[in-house]
PDB file of N, CA, C and O in Angstrom:
ATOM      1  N   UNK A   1       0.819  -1.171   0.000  1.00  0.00           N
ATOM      2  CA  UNK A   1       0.000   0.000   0.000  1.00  0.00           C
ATOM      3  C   UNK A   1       0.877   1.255   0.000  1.00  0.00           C
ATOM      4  O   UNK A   1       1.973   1.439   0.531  1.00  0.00           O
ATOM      5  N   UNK A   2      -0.094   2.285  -0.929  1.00  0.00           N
ATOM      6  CA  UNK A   2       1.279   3.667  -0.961  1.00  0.00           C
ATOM      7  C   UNK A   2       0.505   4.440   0.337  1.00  0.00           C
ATOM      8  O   UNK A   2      -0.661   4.518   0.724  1.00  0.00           O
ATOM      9  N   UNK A   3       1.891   4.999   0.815  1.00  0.00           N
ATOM     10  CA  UNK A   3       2.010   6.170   2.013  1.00  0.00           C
ATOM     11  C   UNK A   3       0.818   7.513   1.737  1.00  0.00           C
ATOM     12  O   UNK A   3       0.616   8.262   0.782  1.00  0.00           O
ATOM     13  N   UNK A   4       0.097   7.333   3.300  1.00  0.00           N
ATOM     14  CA  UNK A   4      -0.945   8.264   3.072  1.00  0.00           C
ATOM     15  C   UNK A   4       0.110   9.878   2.998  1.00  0.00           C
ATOM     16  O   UNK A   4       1.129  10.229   3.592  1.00  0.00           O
ATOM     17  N   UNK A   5      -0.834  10.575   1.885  1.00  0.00           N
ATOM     18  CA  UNK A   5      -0.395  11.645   1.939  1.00  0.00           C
ATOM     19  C   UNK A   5      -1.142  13.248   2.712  1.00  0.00           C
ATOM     20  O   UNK A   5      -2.310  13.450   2.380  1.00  0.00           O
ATOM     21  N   UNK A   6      -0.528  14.252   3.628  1.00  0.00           N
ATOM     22  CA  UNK A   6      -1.334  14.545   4.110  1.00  0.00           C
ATOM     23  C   UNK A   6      -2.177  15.736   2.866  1.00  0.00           C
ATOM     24  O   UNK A   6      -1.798  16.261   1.819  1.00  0.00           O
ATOM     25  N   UNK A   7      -3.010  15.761   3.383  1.00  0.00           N
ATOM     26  CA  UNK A   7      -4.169  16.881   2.230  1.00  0.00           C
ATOM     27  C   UNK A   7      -2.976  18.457   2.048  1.00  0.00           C
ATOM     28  O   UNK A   7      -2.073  18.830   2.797  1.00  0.00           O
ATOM     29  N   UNK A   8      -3.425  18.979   0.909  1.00  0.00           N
ATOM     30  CA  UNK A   8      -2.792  20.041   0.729  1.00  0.00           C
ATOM     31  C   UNK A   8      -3.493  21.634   0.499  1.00  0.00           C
ATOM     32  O   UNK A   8      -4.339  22.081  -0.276  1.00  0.00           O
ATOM     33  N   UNK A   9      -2.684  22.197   1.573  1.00  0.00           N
ATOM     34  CA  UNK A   9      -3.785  23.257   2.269  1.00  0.00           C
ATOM     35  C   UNK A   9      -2.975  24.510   1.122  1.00  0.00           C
ATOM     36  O   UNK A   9      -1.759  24.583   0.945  1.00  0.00           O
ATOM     37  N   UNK A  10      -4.067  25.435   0.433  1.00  0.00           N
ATOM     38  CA  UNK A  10      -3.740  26.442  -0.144  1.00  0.00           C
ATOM     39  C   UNK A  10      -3.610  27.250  -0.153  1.00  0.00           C
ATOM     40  O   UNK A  10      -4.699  27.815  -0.051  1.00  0.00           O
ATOM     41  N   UNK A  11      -2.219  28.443  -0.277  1.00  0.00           N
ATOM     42  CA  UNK A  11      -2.237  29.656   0.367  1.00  0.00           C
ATOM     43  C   UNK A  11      -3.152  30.762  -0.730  1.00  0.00           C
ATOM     44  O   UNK A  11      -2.996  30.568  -1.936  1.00  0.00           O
ATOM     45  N   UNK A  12      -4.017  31.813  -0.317  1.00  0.00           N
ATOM     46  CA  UNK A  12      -4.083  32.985  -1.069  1.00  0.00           C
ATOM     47  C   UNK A  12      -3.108  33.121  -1.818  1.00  0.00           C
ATOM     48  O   UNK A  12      -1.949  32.739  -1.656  1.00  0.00           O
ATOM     49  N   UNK A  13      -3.684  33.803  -2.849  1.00  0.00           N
ATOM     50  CA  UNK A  13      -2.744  34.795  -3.623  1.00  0.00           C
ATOM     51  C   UNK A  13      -2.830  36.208  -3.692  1.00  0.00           C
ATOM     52  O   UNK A  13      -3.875  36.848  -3.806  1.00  0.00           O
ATOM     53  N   UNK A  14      -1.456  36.753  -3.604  1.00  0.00           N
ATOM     54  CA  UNK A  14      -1.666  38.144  -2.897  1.00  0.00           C
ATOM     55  C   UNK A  14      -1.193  38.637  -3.690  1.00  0.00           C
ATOM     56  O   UNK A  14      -0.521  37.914  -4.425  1.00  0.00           O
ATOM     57  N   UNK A  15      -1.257  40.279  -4.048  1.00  0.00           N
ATOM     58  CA  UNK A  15      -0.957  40.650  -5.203  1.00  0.00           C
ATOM     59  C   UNK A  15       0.711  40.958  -5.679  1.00  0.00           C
ATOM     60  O   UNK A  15       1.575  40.595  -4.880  1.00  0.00           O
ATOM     61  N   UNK A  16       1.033  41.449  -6.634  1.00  0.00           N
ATOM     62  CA  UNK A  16       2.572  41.521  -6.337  1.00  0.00           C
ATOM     63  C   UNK A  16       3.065  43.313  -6.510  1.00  0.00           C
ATOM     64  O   UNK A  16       2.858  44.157  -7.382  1.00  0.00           O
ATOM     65  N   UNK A  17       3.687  43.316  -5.390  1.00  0.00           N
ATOM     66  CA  UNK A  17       3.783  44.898  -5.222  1.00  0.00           C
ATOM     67  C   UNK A  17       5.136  45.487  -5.314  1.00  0.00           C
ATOM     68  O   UNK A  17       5.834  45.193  -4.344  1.00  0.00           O
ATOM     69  N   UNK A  18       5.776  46.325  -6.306  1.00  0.00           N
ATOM     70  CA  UNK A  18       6.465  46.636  -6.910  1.00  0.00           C
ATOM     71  C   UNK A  18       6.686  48.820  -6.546  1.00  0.00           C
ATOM     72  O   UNK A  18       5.807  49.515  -6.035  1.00  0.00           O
ATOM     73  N   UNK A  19       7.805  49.227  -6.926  1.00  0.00           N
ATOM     74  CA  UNK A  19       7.886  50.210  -6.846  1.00  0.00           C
ATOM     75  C   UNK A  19       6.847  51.622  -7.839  1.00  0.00           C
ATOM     76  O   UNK A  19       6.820  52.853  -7.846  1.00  0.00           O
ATOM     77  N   UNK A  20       6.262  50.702  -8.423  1.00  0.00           N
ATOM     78  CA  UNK A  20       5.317  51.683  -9.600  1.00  0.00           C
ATOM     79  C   UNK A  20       4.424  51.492  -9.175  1.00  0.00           C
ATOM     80  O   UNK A  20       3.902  50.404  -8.931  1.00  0.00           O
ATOM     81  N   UNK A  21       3.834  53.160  -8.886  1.00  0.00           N
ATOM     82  CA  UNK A  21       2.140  53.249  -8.747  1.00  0.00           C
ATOM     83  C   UNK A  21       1.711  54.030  -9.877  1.00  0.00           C
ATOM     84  O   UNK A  21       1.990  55.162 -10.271  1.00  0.00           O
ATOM     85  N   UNK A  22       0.845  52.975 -10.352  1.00  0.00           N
ATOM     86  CA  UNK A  22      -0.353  53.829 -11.937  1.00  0.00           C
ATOM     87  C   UNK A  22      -1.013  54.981 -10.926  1.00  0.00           C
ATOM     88  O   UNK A  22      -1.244  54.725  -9.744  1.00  0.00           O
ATOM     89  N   UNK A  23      -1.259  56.144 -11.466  1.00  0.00           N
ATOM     90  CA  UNK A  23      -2.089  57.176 -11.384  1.00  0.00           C
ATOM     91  C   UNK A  23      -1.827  58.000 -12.459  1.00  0.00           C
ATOM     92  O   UNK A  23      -0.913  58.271 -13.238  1.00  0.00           O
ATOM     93  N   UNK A  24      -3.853  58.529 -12.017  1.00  0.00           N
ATOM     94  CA  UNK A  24      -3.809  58.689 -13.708  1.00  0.00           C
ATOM     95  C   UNK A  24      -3.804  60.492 -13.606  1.00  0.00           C
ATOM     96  O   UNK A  24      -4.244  61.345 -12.835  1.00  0.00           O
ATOM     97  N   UNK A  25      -3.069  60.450 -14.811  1.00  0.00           N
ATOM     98  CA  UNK A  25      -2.544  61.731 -15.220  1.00  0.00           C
ATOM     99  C   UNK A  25      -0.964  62.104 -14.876  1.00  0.00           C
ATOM    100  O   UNK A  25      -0.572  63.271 -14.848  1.00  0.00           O
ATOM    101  N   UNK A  26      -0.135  60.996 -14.625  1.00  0.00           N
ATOM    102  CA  UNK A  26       0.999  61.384 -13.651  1.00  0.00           C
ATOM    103  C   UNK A  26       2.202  61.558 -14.641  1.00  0.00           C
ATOM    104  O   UNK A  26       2.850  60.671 -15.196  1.00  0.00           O
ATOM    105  N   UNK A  27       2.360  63.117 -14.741  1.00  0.00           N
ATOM    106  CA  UNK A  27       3.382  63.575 -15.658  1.00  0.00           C
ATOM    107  C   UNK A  27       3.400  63.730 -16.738  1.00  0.00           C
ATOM    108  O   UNK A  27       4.387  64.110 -17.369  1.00  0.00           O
ATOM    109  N   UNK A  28       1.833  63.358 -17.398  1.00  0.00           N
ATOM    110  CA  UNK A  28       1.651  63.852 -18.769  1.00  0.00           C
ATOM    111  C   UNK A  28       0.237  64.864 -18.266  1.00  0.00           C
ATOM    112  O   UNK A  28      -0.487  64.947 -17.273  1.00  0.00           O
ATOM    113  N   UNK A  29       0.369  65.551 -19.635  1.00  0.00           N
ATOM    114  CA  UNK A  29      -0.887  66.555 -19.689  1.00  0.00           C
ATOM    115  C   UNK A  29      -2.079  65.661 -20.029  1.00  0.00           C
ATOM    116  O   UNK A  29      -2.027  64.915 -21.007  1.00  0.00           O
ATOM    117  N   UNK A  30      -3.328  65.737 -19.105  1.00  0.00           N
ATOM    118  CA  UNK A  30      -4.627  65.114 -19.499  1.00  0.00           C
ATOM    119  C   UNK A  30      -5.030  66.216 -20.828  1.00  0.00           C
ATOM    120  O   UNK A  30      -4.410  67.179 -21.281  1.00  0.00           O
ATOM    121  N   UNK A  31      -6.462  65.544 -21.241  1.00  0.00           N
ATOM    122  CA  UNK A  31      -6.832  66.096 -22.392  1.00  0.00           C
ATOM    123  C   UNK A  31      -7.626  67.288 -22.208  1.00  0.00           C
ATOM    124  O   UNK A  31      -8.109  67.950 -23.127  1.00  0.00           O
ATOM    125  N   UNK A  32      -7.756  67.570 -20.743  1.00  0.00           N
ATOM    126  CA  UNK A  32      -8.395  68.891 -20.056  1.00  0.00           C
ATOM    127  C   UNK A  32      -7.703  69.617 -19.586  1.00  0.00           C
ATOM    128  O   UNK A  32      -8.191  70.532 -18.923  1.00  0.00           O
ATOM    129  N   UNK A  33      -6.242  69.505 -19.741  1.00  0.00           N
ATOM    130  CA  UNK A  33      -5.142  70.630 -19.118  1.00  0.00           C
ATOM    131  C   UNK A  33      -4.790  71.560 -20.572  1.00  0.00           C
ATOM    132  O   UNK A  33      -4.323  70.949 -21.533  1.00  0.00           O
ATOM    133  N   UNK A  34      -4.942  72.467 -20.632  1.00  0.00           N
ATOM    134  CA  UNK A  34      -4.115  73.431 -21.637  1.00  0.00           C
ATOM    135  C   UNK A  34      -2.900  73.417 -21.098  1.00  0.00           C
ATOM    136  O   UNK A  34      -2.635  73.490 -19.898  1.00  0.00           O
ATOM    137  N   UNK A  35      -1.960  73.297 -22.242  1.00  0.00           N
ATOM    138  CA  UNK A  35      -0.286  73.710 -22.906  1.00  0.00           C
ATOM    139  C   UNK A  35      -0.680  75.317 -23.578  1.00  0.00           C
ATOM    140  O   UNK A  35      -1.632  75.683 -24.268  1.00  0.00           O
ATOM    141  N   UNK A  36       0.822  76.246 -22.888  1.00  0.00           N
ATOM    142  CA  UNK A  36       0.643  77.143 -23.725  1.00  0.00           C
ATOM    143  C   UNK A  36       1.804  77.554 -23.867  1.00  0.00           C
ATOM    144  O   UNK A  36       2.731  77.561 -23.057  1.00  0.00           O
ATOM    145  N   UNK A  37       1.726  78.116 -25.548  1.00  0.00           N
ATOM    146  CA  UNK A  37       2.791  78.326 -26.396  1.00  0.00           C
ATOM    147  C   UNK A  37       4.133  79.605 -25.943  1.00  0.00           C
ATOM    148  O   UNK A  37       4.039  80.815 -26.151  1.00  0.00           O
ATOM    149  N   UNK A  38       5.256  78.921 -25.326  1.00  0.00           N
ATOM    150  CA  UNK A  38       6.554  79.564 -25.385  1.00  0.00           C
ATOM    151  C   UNK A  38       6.954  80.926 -26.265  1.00  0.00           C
ATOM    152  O   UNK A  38       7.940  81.632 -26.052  1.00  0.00           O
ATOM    153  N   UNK A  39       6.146  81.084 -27.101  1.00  0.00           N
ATOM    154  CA  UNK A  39       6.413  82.262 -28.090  1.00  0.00           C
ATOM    155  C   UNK A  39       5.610  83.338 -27.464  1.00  0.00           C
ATOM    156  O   UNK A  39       6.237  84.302 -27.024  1.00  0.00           O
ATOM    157  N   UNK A  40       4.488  83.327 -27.369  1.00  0.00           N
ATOM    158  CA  UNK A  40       3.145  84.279 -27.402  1.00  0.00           C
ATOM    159  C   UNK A  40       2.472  83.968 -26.173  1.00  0.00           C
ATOM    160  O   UNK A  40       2.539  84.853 -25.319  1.00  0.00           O
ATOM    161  N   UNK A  41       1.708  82.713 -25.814  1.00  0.00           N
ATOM    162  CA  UNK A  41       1.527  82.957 -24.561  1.00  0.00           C
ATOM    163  C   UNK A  41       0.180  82.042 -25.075  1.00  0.00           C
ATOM    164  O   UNK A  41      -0.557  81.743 -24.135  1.00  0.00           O
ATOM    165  N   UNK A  42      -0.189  81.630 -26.188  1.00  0.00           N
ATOM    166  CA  UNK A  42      -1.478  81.198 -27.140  1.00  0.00           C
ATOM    167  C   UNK A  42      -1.725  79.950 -26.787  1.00  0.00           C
ATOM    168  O   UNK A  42      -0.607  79.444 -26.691  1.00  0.00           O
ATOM    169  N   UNK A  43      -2.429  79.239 -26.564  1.00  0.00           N
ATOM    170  CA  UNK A  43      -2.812  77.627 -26.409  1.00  0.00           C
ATOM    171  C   UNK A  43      -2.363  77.181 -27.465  1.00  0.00           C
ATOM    172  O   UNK A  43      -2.282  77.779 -28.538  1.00  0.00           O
ATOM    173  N   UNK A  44      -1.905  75.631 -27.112  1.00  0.00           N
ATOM    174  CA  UNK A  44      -1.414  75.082 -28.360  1.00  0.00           C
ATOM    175  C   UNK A  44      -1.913  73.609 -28.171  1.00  0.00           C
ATOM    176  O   UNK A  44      -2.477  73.160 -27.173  1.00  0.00           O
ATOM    177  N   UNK A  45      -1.629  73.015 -29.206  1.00  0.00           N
ATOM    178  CA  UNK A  45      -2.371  71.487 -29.481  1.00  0.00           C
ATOM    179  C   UNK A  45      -1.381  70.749 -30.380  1.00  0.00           C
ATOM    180  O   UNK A  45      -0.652  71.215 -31.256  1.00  0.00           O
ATOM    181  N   UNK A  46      -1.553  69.260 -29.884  1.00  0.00           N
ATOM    182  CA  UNK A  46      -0.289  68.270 -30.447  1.00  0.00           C
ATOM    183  C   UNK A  46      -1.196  68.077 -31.927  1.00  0.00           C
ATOM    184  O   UNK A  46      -2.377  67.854 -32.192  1.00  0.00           O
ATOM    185  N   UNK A  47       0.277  68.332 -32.847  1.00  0.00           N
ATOM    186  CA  UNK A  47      -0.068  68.001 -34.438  1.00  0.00           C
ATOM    187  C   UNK A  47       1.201  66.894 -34.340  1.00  0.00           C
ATOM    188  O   UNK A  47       2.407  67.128 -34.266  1.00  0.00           O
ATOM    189  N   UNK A  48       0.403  65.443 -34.370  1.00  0.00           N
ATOM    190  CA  UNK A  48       1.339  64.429 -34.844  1.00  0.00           C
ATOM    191  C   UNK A  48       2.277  64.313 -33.500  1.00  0.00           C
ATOM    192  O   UNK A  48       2.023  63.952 -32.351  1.00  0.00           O
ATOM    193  N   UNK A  49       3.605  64.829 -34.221  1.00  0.00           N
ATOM    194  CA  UNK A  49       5.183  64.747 -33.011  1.00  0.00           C
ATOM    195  C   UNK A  49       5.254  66.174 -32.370  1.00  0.00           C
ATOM    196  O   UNK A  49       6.254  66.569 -31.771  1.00  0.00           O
ATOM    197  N   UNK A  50       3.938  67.035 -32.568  1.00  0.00           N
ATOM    198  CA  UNK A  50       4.930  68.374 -32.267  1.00  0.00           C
ATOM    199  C   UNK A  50       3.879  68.866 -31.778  1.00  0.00           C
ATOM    200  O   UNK A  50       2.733  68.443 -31.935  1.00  0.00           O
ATOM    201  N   UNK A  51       4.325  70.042 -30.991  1.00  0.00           N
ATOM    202  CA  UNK A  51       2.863  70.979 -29.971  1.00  0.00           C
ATOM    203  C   UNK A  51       2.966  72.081 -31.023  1.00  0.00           C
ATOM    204  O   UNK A  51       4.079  72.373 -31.460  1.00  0.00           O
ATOM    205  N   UNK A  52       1.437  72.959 -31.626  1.00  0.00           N
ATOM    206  CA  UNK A  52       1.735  74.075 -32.553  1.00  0.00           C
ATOM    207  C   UNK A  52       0.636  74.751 -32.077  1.00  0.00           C
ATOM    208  O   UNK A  52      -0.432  74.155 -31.942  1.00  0.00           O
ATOM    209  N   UNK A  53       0.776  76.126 -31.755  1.00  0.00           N
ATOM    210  CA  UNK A  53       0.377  77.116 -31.559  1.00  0.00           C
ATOM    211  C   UNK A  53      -0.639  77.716 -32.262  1.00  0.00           C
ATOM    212  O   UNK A  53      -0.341  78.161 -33.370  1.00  0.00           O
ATOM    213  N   UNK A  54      -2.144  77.870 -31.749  1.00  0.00           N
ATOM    214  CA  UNK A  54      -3.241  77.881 -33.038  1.00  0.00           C
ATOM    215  C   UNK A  54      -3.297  80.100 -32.603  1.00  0.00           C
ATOM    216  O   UNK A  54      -4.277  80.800 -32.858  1.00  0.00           O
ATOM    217  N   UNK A  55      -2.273  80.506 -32.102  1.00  0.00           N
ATOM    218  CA  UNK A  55      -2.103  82.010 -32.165  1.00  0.00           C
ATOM    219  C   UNK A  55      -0.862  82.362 -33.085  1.00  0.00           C
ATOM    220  O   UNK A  55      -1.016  83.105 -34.054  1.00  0.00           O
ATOM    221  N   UNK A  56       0.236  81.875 -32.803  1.00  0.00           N
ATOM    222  CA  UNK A  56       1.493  82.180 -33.603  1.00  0.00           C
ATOM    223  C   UNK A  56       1.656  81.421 -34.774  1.00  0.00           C
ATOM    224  O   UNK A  56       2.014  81.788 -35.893  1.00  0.00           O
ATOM    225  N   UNK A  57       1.197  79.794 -34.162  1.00  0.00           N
ATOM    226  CA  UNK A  57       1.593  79.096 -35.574  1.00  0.00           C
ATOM    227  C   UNK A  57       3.078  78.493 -34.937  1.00  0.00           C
ATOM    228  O   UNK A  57       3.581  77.629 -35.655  1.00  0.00           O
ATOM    229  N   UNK A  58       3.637  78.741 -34.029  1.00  0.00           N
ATOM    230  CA  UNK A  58       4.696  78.148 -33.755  1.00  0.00           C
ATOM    231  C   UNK A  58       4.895  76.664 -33.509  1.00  0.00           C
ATOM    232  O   UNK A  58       3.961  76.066 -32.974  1.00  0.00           O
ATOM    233  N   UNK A  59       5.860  76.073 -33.792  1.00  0.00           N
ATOM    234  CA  UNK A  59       5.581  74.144 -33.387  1.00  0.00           C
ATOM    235  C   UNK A  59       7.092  73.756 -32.734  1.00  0.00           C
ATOM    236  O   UNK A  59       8.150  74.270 -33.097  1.00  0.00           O
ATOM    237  N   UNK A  60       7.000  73.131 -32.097  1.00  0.00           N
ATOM    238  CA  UNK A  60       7.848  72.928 -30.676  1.00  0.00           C
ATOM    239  C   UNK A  60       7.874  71.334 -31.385  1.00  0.00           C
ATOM    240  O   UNK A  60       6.891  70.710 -31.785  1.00  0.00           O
ATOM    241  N   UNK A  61       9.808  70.744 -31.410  1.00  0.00           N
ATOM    242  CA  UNK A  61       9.684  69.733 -31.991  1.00  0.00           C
ATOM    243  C   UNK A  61       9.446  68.654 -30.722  1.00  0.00           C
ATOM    244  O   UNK A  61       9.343  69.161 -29.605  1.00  0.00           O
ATOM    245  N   UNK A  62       9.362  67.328 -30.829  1.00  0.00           N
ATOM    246  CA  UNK A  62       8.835  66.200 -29.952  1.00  0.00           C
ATOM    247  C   UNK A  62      10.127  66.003 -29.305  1.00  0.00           C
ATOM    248  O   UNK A  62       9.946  66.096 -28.091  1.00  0.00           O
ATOM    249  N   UNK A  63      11.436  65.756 -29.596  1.00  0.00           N
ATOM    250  CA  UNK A  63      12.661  65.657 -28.663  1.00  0.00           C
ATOM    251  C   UNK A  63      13.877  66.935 -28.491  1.00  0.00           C
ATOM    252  O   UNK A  63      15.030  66.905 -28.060  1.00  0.00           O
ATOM    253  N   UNK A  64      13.213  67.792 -28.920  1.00  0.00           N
ATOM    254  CA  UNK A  64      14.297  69.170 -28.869  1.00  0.00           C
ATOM    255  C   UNK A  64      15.257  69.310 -29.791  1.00  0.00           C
ATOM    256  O   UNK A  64      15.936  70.330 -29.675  1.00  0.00           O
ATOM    257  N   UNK A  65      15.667  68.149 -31.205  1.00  0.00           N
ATOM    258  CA  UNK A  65      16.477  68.469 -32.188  1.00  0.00           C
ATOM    259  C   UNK A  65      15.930  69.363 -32.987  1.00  0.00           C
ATOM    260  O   UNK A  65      16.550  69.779 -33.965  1.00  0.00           O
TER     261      UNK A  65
END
């Protein structure tokens, strides 16, 4: 006869907690914050890679080259 085995008791699973907390909005502009334009002072809005200025017309490139 095979060796009784004892029953196997199961732990929870707990979540896994790491140095990153999601929150939202953290360090980017939400879609309800105005950016305003470095030149003039005008609100501006992302075209594509770049923020452009719907007063001057100015466009601010995406990595500063």
């Amino acid at each position: 006869m095979a060796d009784a085995k004892p029953p196997v008791t199961l732990k929870p699973i707990t979540p896994l907690k790491t140095g990153l907390i999601s929150q939202p909005n953290s360090g980017a502009a939400s879609s309800n914050e105005a950016i305003f334009c470095d030149r003039c002072g005008g609100e501006v809005y992302r075209m594509h890679a770049v923020w452009r200025c719907s007063k001057c017309g100015f466009k601010s490139d995406c990595c500063g080259w």
